[in-house]
C-alpha positions as CSV (number, residue, x, y, z in Angstrom):
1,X,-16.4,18.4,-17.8
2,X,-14.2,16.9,-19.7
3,X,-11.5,19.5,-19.5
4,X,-11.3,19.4,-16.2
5,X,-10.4,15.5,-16.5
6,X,-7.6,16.8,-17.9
7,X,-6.2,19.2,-15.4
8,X,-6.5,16.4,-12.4
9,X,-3.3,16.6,-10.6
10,X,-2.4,13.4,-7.9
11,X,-3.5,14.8,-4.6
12,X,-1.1,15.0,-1.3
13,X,-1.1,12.5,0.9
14,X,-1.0,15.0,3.5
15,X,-3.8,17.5,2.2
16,X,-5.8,14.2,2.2
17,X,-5.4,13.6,5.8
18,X,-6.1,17.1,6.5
19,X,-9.7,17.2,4.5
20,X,-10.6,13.9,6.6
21,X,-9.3,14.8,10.1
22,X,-11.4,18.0,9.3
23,X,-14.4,15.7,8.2
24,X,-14.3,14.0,11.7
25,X,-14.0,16.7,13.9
26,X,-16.4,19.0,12.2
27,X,-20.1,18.7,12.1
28,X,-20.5,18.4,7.9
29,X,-23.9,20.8,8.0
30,X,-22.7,23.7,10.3
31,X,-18.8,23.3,10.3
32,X,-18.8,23.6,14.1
33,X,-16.8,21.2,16.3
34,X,-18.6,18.1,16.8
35,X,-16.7,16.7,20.0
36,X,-13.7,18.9,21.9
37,X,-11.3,16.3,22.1
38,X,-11.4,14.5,18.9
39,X,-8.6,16.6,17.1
40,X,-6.2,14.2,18.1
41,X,-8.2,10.8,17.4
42,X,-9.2,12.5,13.8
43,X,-5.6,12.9,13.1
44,X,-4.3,9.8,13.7
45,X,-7.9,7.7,11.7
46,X,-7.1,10.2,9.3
47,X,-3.3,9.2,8.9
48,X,-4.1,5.5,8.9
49,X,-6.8,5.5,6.7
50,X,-4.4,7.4,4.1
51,X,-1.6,4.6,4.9
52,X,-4.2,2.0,4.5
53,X,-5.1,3.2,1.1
54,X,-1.6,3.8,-0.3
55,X,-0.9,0.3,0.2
56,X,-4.2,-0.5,-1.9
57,X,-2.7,1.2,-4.7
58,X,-5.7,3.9,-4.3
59,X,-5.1,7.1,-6.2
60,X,-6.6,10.3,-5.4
61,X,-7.0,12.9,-7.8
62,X,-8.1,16.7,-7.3
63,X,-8.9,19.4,-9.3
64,X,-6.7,23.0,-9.3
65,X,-8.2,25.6,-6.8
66,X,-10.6,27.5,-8.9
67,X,-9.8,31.2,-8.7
68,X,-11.0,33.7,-6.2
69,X,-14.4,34.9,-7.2
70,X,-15.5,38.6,-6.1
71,X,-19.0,40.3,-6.0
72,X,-19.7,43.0,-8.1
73,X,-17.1,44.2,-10.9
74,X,-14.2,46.7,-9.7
75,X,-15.1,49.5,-11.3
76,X,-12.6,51.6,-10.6
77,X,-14.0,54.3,-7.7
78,X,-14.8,56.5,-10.9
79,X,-17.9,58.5,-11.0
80,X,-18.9,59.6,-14.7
Protein backbone atom coordinates (compact mmCIF):
# COMPACT_ATOMS: atom_id res chain seq x y z
CA UNK A 1 0.00 0.00 0.00
CA UNK A 2 2.42 2.09 0.54
CA UNK A 3 3.82 2.13 -2.99
CA UNK A 4 0.99 3.10 -4.30
CA UNK A 5 1.09 6.38 -2.00
CA UNK A 6 3.82 7.02 -3.95
CA UNK A 7 2.54 6.85 -7.53
CA UNK A 8 -0.59 9.33 -6.58
CA UNK A 9 -0.74 11.78 -9.27
CA UNK A 10 -3.16 15.24 -8.72
CA UNK A 11 -6.39 14.28 -10.35
CA UNK A 12 -8.12 16.56 -13.27
CA UNK A 13 -10.50 18.81 -12.45
CA UNK A 14 -12.39 17.75 -15.26
CA UNK A 15 -12.13 13.81 -14.87
CA UNK A 16 -13.47 14.74 -11.43
CA UNK A 17 -16.55 16.33 -12.67
CA UNK A 18 -16.98 13.55 -15.01
CA UNK A 19 -16.81 10.59 -12.17
CA UNK A 20 -19.55 12.74 -10.19
CA UNK A 21 -21.94 13.78 -12.96
CA UNK A 22 -21.78 9.94 -13.70
CA UNK A 23 -22.47 9.32 -9.87
CA UNK A 24 -25.69 11.34 -10.23
CA UNK A 25 -27.11 10.25 -13.13
CA UNK A 26 -26.42 6.52 -12.66
CA UNK A 27 -28.02 4.26 -10.27
CA UNK A 28 -24.52 3.15 -8.09
CA UNK A 29 -25.80 -0.77 -7.80
CA UNK A 30 -26.83 -1.45 -11.56
CA UNK A 31 -25.18 1.49 -13.55
CA UNK A 32 -28.45 2.18 -15.30
CA UNK A 33 -29.89 5.66 -15.68
CA UNK A 34 -31.60 6.79 -12.60
CA UNK A 35 -33.75 9.79 -14.09
CA UNK A 36 -33.75 10.74 -18.16
CA UNK A 37 -33.24 14.26 -17.80
CA UNK A 38 -30.73 14.67 -15.14
CA UNK A 39 -27.50 14.69 -17.53
CA UNK A 40 -27.70 18.16 -17.61
CA UNK A 41 -28.43 19.08 -13.83
CA UNK A 42 -25.50 16.36 -13.01
CA UNK A 43 -23.17 18.37 -15.03
CA UNK A 44 -23.61 21.55 -13.85
CA UNK A 45 -23.75 20.10 -9.50
CA UNK A 46 -20.87 18.32 -10.75
CA UNK A 47 -18.94 21.46 -12.08
CA UNK A 48 -19.86 23.53 -9.07
CA UNK A 49 -19.08 21.18 -6.53
CA UNK A 50 -15.52 20.88 -8.18
CA UNK A 51 -15.29 24.93 -8.18
CA UNK A 52 -16.50 24.85 -4.73
CA UNK A 53 -13.77 22.63 -3.64
CA UNK A 54 -10.81 24.27 -5.51
CA UNK A 55 -11.45 27.28 -3.66
CA UNK A 56 -11.24 25.16 -0.34
CA UNK A 57 -7.81 24.26 -1.27
CA UNK A 58 -9.13 20.51 -1.54
CA UNK A 59 -6.78 18.21 -3.37
CA UNK A 60 -7.70 15.18 -5.06
CA UNK A 61 -5.40 12.52 -5.76
CA UNK A 62 -5.76 9.23 -7.96
CA UNK A 63 -4.06 6.33 -8.53
CA UNK A 64 -2.50 5.32 -12.37
CA UNK A 65 -4.96 3.08 -14.35
CA UNK A 66 -3.97 -0.33 -13.43
CA UNK A 67 -3.34 -2.39 -16.57
CA UNK A 68 -5.71 -4.31 -18.63
CA UNK A 69 -6.12 -7.77 -17.08
CA UNK A 70 -7.10 -10.79 -19.52
CA UNK A 71 -8.53 -14.32 -18.74
CA UNK A 72 -6.55 -17.18 -19.35
CA UNK A 73 -2.81 -16.86 -20.57
CA UNK A 74 -2.24 -16.38 -24.47
CA UNK A 75 -0.83 -19.31 -25.26
CA UNK A 76 -0.01 -18.96 -28.50
CA UNK A 77 -2.82 -21.07 -30.76
CA UNK A 78 -0.02 -23.92 -30.54
CA UNK A 79 -1.07 -27.38 -30.12
CA UNK A 80 1.88 -29.71 -28.78
Amino acid sequence: MPDDLDKLTIADPKDIADALAFGLRHSASSRKRAHDADGFMAKIVADRLIEHLRLRGFVVMKRPPEPLRTGAPFSGGQKP
